[in-house]
N, C-alpha and C positions, 0 to 999 in steps of 0.2 A: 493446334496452335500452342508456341510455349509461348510462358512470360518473359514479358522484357525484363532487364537487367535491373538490378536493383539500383538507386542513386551511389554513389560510390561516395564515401566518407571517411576519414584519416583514422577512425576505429573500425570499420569494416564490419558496422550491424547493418544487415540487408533488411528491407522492410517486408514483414512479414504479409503487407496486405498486397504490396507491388510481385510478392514471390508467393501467393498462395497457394499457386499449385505444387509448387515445390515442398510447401508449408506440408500439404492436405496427404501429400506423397509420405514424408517422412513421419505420419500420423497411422498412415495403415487404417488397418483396420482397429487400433487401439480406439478405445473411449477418451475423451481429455475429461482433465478435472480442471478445473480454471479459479484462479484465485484473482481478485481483482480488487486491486488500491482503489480510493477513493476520489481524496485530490487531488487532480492536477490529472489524473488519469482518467476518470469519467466523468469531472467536470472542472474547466479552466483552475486556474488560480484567480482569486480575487481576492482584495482587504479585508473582509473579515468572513471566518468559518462562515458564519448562518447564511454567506450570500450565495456560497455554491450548492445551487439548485440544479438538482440533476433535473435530464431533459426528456420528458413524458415518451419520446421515441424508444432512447438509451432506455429509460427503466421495460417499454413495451420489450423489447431486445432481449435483456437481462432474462426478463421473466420466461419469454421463448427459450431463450438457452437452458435456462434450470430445469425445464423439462426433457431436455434433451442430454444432461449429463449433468455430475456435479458442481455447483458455483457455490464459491465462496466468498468475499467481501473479508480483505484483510487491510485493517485503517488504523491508522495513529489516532483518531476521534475515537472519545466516548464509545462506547457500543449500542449506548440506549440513543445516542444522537447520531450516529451512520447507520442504525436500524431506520428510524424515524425519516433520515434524508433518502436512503432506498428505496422505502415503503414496499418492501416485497417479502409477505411472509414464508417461513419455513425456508427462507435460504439461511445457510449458516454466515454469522457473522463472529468476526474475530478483532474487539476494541481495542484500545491504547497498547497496538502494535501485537497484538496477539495475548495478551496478561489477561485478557475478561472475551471469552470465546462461548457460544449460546449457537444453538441449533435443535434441528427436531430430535427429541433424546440426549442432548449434547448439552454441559457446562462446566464449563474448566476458568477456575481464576487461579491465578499465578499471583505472589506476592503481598495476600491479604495484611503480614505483617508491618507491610513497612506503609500502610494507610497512615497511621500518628506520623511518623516522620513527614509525610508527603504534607501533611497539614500543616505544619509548623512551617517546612520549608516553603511552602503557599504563601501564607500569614507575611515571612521576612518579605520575600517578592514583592507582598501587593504594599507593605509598607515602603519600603526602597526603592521602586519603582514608581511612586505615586507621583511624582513631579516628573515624570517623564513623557512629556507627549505622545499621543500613539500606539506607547506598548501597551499591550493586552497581553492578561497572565489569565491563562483559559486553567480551570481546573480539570479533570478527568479523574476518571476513581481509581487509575493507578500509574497515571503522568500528569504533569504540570506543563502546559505549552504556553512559554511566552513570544509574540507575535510580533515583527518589530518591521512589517512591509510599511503599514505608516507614520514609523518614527525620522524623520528626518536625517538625512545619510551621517552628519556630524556624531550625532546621539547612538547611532548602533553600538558603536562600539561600549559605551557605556554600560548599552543592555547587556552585551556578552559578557563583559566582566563581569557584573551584577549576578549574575546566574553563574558564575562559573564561585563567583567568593560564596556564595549562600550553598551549593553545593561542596564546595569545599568543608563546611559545617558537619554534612551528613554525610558520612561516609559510606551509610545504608544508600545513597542517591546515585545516581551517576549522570552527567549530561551527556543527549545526542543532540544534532542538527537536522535542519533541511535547508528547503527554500526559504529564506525569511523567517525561521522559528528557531527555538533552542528548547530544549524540553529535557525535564527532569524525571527519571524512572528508577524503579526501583535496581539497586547493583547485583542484578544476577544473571547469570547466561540464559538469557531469554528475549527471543527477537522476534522477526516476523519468519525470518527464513525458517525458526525451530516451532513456530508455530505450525506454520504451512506442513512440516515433515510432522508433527505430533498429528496434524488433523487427515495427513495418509494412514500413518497407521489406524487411528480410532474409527478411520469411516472405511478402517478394509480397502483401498486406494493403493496400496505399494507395490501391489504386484506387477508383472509386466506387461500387462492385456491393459494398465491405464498411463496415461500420458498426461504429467501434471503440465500446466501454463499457468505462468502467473505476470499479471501484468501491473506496472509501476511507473514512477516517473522521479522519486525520491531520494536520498542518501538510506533512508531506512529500509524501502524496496531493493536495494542490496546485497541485505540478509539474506533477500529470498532467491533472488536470482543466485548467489553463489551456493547455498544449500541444493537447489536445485542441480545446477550445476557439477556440483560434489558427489552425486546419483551414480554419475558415469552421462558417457557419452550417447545420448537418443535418450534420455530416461526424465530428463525434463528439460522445462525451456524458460527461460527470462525474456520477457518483451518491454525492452525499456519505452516509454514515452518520453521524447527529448525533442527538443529543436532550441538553439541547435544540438548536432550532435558531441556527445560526450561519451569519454572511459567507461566501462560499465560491465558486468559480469553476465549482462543478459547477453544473448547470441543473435536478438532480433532486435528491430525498432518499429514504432509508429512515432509521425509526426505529434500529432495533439490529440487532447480528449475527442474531438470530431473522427481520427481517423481512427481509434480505441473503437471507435462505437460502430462503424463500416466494418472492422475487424469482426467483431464480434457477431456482429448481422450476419457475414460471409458464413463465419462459421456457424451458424445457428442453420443457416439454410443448406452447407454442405452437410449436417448432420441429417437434417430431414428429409434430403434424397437417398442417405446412405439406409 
């Protein structure tokens, strides 16, 4: 039996879960390493960070899979709060975009220098922003996320000004986006996609017998999909999480964090026949 055709879509990412066999084929007999965003990808988006509770299955999943090949967790949160929301020891976890990365044997911070700057540009934020309903200005040890899903649609724009003139200040800062956020990071070439290729080579991962995946749903999941991408052709893969569909650098899709988490199942069980 083959699989049926994938939904067809004006960008033309086939769903990795509706094409696995196709997926499992172009896999071989390689290992995957899997790298896997946080929010929005293995669990919803909601109003504030602390409500996305991942879900006792997805984490049983996860745990499965980590036995079965490398997984890592690459999240724009904190590291010590996407460890925390996991709760699954000795997997490698890679914080505020990959800058604070911790594993068995493994710790790498990126950008210790420009902490006093992040604090001060904090400080302007949480003063300027104090009469503004909704925003939340999240701190992290080496981004600033301000949150603007419950500011009222009139007021957004306000935030993003507000964070783009406070960064203007620092020229050590630089802003990115996403869904609903704006965040402040330190200004050096360092993202998720360069984290994901630093954490091939350091875990012996580049060679050709491993097949990276990494899965996202984000403007910052990007990085990773076009580093990947950048590999060559068979050498890694981007699985955007979208609906709808959108632009994107990755070469697959899943619907939602629920279809993320069947993906990942699939594959946890094609591994342990193999």
């Amino acid at each position: 039996m083959t699989d049926q055709q994938p939904p067809a879509s004006p960008e033309g990412k086939p769903s990795v879960l509706v094409r696995f066999d196709t997926f499992a084929a172009m896999l071989g007999d390689r290992r995957p390493a899997v790298f896997l965003d946080y929010d929005g990808t293995l669990t919803p988006i909601v109003e504030r960070p602390d409500l996305a509770v991942l879900d006792e299955s997805v984490r049983a999943v996860i745990r499965r899979l980590a036995g079965l090949c490398p997984v890592a967790v690459v999240s724009g949160r904190d590291l010590e709060d996407v460890a925390r929301h996991v709760g699954i020891d000795d997997l490698i976890y890679a914080g505020s975009h990959g800058f604070d990365i911790r594993g068995p044997g493994l710790r790498t911070q990126i950008g210790e220098e420009y902490l006093g700057d992040l604090d001060a540009a904090e400080a302007d934020l949480l003063r300027r922003l104090h009469g503004v309903e909704g925003a939340l200005v999240e701190r992290k040890r080496f981004a600033i996320a301000i949150h603007t899903r419950r500011v009222v649609p009139d007021r957004k724009a306000l935030v993003g000004d507000t964070v783009r003139d406070v960064a203007a200040a620092f020229p050590t800062l630089r802003v990115t986006g996403g869904k609903e956020i704006h965040e402040l990071r330190p200004n050096v070439p360092w993202d998720k996609g360069k984290a994901v290729l630093s954490l091939l080579d350091t875990l012996g991962l580049a060679g050709p017998e491993t097949l990276p995946l990494y899965l996202g749903d984000d403007e910052t999941d990007e990085d990773a999909f076009r580093a990947l991408a950048a590999r060559g052709e068979g050498r890694g893969f981007g699985i955007r999480v979208m609906d709808p569909p959108a632009p994107s650098a990755a070469g697959w899709s899943l619907k939602d964090p629920a279809e993320a988490g069947a993906f990942l199942d699939r594959l946890a069980v094609w591994l342990a026949k193999g």
